[in-house]
N, CA, C and O atoms as a CHARMM CRD file, in Angstrom:
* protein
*
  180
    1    1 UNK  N    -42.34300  -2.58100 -36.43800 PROA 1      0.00000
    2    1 UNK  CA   -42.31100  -3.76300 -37.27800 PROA 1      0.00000
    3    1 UNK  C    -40.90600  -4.36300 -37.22000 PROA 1      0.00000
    4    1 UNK  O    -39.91100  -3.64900 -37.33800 PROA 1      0.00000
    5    2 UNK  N    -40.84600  -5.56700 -37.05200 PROA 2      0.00000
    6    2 UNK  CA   -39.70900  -6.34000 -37.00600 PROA 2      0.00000
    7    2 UNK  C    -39.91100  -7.08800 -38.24700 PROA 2      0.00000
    8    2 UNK  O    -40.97100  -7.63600 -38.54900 PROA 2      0.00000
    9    3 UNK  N    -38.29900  -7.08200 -39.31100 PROA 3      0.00000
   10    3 UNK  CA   -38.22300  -8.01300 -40.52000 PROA 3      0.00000
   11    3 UNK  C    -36.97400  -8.55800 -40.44200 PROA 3      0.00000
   12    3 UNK  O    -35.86200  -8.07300 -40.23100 PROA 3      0.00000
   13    4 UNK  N    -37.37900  -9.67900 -40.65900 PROA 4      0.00000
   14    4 UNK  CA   -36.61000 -11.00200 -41.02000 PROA 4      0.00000
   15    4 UNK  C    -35.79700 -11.37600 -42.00300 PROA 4      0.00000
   16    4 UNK  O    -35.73900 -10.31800 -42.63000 PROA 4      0.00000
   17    5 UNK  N    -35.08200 -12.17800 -42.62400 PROA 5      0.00000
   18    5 UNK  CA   -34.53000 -12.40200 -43.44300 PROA 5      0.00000
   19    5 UNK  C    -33.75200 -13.84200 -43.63400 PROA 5      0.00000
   20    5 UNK  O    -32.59200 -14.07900 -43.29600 PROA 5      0.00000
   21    6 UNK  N    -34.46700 -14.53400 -44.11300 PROA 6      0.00000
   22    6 UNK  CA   -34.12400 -15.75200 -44.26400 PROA 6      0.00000
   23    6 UNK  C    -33.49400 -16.60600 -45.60900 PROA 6      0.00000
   24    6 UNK  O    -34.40500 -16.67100 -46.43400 PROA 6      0.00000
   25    7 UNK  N    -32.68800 -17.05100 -45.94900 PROA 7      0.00000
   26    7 UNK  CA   -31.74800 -16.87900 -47.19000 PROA 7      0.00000
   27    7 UNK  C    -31.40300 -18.63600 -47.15300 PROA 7      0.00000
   28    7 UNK  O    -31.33400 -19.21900 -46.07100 PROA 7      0.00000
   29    8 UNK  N    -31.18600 -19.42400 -48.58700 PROA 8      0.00000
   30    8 UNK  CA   -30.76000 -20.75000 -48.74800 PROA 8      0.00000
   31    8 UNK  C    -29.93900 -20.35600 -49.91600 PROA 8      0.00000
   32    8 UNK  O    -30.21900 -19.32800 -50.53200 PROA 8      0.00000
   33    9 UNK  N    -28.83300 -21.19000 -50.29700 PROA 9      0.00000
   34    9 UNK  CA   -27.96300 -20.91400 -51.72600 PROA 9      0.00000
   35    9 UNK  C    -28.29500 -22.06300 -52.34500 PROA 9      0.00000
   36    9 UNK  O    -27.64700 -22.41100 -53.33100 PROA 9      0.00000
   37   10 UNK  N    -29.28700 -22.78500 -51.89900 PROA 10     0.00000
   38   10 UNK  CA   -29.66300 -24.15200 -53.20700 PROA 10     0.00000
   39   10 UNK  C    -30.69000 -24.64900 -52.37600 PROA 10     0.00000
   40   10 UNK  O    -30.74600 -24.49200 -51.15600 PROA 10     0.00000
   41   11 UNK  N    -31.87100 -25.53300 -53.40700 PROA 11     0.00000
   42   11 UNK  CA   -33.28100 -25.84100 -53.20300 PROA 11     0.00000
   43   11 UNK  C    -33.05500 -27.07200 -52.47400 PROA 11     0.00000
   44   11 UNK  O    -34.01900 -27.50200 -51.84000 PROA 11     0.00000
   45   12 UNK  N    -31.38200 -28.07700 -52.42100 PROA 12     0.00000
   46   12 UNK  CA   -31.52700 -29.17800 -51.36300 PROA 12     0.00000
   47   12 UNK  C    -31.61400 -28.49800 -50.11800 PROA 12     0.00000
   48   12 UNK  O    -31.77100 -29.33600 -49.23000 PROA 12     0.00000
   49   13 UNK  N    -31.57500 -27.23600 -49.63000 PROA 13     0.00000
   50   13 UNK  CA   -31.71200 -26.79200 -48.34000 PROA 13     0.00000
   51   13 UNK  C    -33.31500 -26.56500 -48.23700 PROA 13     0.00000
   52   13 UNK  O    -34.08700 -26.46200 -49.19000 PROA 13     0.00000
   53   14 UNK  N    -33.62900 -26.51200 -46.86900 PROA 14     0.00000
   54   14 UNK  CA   -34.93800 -25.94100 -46.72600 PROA 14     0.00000
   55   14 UNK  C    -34.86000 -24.57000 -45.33600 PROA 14     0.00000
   56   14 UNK  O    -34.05000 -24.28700 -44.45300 PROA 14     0.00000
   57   15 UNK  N    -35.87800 -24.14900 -45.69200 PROA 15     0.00000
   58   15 UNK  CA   -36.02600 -22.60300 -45.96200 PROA 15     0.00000
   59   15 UNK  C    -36.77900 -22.31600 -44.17400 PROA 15     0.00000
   60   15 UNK  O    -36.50100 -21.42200 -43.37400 PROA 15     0.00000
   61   16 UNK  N    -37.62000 -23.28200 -44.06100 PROA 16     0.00000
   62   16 UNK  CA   -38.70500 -23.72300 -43.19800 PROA 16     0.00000
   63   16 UNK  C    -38.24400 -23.31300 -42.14900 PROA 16     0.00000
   64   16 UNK  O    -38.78500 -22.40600 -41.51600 PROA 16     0.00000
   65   17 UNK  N    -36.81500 -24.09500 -41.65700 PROA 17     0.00000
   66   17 UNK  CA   -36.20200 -24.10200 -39.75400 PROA 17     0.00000
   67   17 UNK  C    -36.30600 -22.29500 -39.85700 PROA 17     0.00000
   68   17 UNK  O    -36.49800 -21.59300 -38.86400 PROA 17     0.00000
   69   18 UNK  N    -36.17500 -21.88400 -40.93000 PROA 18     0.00000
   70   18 UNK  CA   -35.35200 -20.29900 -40.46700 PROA 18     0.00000
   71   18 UNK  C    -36.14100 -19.06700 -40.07400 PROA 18     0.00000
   72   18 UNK  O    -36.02400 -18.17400 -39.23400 PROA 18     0.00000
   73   19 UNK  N    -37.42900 -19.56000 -41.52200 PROA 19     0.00000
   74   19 UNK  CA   -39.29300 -19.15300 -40.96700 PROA 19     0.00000
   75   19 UNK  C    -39.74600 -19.00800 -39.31000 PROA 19     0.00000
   76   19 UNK  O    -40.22300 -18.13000 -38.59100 PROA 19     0.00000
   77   20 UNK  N    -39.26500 -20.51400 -39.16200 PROA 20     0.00000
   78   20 UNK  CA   -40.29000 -20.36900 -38.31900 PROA 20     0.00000
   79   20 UNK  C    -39.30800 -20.13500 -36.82900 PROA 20     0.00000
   80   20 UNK  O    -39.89000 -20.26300 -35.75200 PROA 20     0.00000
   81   21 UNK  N    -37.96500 -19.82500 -36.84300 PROA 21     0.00000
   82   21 UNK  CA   -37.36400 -19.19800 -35.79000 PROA 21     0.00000
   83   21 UNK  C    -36.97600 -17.75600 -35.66100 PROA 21     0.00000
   84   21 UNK  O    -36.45500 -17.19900 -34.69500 PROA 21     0.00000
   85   22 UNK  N    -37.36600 -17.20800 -36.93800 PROA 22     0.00000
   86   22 UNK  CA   -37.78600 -15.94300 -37.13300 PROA 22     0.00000
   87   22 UNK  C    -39.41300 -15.16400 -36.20600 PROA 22     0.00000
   88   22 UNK  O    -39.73500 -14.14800 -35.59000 PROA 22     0.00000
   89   23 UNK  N    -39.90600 -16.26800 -36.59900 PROA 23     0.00000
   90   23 UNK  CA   -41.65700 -16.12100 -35.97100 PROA 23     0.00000
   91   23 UNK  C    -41.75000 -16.17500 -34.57300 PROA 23     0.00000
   92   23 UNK  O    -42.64400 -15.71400 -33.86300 PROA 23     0.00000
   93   24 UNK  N    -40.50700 -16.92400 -34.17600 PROA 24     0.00000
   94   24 UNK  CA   -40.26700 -16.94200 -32.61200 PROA 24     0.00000
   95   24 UNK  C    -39.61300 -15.79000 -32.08300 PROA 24     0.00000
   96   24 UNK  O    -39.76400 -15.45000 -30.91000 PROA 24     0.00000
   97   25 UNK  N    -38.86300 -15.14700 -32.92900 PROA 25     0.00000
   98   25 UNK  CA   -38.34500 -13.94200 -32.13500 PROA 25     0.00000
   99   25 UNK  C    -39.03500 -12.67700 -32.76600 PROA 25     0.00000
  100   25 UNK  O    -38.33500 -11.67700 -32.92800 PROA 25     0.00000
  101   26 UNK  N    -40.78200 -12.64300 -33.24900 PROA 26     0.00000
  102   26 UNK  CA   -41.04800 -11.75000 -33.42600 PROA 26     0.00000
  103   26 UNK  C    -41.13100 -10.76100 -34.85800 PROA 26     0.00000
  104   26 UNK  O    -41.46300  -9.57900 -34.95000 PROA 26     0.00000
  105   27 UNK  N    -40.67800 -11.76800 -35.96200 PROA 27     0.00000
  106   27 UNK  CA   -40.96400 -11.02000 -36.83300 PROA 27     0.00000
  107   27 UNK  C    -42.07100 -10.76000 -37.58200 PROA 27     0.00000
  108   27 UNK  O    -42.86800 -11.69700 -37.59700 PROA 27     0.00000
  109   28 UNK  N    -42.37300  -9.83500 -38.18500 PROA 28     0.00000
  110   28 UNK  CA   -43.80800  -9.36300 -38.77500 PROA 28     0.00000
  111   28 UNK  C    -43.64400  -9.38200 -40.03900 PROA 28     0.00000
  112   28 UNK  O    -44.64200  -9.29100 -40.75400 PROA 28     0.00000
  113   29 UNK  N    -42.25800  -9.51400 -40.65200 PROA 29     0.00000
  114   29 UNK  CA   -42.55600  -9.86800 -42.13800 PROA 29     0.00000
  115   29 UNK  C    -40.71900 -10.70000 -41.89700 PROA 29     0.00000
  116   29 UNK  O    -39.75400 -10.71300 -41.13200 PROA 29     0.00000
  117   30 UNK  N    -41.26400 -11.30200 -43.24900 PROA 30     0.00000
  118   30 UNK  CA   -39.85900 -12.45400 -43.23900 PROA 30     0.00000
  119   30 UNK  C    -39.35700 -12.03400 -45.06500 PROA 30     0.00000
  120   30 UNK  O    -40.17900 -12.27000 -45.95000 PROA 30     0.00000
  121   31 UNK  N    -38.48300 -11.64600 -45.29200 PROA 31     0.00000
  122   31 UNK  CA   -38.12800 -11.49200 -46.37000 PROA 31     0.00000
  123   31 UNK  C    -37.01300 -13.30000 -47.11200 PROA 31     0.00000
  124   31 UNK  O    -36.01300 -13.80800 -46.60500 PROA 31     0.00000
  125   32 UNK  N    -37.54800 -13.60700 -47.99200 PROA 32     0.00000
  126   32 UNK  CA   -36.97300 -15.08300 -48.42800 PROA 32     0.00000
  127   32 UNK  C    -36.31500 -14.42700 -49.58800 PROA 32     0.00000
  128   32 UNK  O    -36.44900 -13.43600 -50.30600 PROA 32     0.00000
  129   33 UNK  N    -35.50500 -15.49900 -49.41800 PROA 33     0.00000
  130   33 UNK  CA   -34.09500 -15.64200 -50.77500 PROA 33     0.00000
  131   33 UNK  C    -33.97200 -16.77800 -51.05300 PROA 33     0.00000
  132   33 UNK  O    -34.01800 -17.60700 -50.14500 PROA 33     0.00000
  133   34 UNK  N    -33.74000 -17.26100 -52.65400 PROA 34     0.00000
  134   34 UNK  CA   -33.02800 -18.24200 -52.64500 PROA 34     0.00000
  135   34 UNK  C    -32.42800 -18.43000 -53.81500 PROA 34     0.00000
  136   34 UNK  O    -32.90700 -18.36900 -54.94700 PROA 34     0.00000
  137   35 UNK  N    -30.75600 -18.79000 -53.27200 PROA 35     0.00000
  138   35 UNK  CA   -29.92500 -18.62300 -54.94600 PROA 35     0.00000
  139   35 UNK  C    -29.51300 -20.10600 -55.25400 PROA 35     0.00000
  140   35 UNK  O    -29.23800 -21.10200 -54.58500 PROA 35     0.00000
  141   36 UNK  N    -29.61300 -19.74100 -56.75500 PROA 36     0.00000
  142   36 UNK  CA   -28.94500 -21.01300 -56.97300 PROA 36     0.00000
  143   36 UNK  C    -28.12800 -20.68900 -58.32200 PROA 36     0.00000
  144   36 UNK  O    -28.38300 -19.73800 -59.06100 PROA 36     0.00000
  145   37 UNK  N    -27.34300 -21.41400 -58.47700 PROA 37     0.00000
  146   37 UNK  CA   -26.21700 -21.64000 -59.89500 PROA 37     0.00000
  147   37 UNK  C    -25.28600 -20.72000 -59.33000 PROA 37     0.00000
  148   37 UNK  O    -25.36800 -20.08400 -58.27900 PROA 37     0.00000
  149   38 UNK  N    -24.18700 -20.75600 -60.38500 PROA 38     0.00000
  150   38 UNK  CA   -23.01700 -20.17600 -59.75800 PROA 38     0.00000
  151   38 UNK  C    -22.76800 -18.53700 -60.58000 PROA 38     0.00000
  152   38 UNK  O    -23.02200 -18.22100 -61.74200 PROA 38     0.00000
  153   39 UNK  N    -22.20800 -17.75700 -59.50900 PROA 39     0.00000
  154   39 UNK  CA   -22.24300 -16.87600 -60.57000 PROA 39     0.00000
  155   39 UNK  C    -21.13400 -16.65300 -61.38200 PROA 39     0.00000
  156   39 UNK  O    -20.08000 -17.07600 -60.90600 PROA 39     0.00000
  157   40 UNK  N    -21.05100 -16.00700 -62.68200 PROA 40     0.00000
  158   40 UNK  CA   -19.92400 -15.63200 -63.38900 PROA 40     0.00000
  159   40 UNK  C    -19.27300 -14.52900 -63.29200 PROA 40     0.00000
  160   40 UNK  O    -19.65900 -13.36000 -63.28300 PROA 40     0.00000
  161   41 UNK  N    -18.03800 -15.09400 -63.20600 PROA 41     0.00000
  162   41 UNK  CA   -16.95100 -13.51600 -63.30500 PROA 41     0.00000
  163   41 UNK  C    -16.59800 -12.80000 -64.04500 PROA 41     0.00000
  164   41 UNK  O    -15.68900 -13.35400 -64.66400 PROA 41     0.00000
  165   42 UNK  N    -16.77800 -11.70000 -64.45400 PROA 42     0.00000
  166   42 UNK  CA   -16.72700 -11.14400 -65.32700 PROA 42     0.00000
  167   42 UNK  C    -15.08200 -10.92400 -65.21500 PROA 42     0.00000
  168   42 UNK  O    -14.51100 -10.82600 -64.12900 PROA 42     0.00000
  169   43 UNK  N    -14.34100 -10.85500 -66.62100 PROA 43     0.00000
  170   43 UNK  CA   -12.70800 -10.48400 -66.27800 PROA 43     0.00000
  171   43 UNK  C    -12.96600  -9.02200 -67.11400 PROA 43     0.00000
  172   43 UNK  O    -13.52700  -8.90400 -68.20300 PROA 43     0.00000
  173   44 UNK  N    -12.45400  -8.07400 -66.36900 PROA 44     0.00000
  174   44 UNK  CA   -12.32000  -6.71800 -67.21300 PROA 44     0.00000
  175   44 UNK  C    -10.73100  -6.24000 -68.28000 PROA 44     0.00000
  176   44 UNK  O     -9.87700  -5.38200 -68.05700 PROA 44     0.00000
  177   45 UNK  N    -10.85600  -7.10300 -69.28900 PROA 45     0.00000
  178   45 UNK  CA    -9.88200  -7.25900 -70.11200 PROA 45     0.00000
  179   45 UNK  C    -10.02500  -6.34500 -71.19500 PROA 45     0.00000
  180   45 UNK  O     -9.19300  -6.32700 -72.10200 PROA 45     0.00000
């Protein structure tokens, strides 16, 4: 089994080009991500 992994950091991106050039080199499962907002830093004070 070949897996994939295809990742965007915000919903103006699309997800699609990465699917389906994954599918071209064979993958059998595609694992998706997608982040959005920023994260916070925690200060250890």
């Amino acid at each position: 089994m070949i897996v994939g992994y295809a990742r965007i950091s915000d919903k103006s991106q699309e997800i699609g080009t990465q699917i389906e050039e994954l599918k071209k080199y064979g993958c059998n499962r595609i694992v998706q991500e997608v982040i959005t907002g920023v994260a916070e830093e925690k200060n250890s004070d």
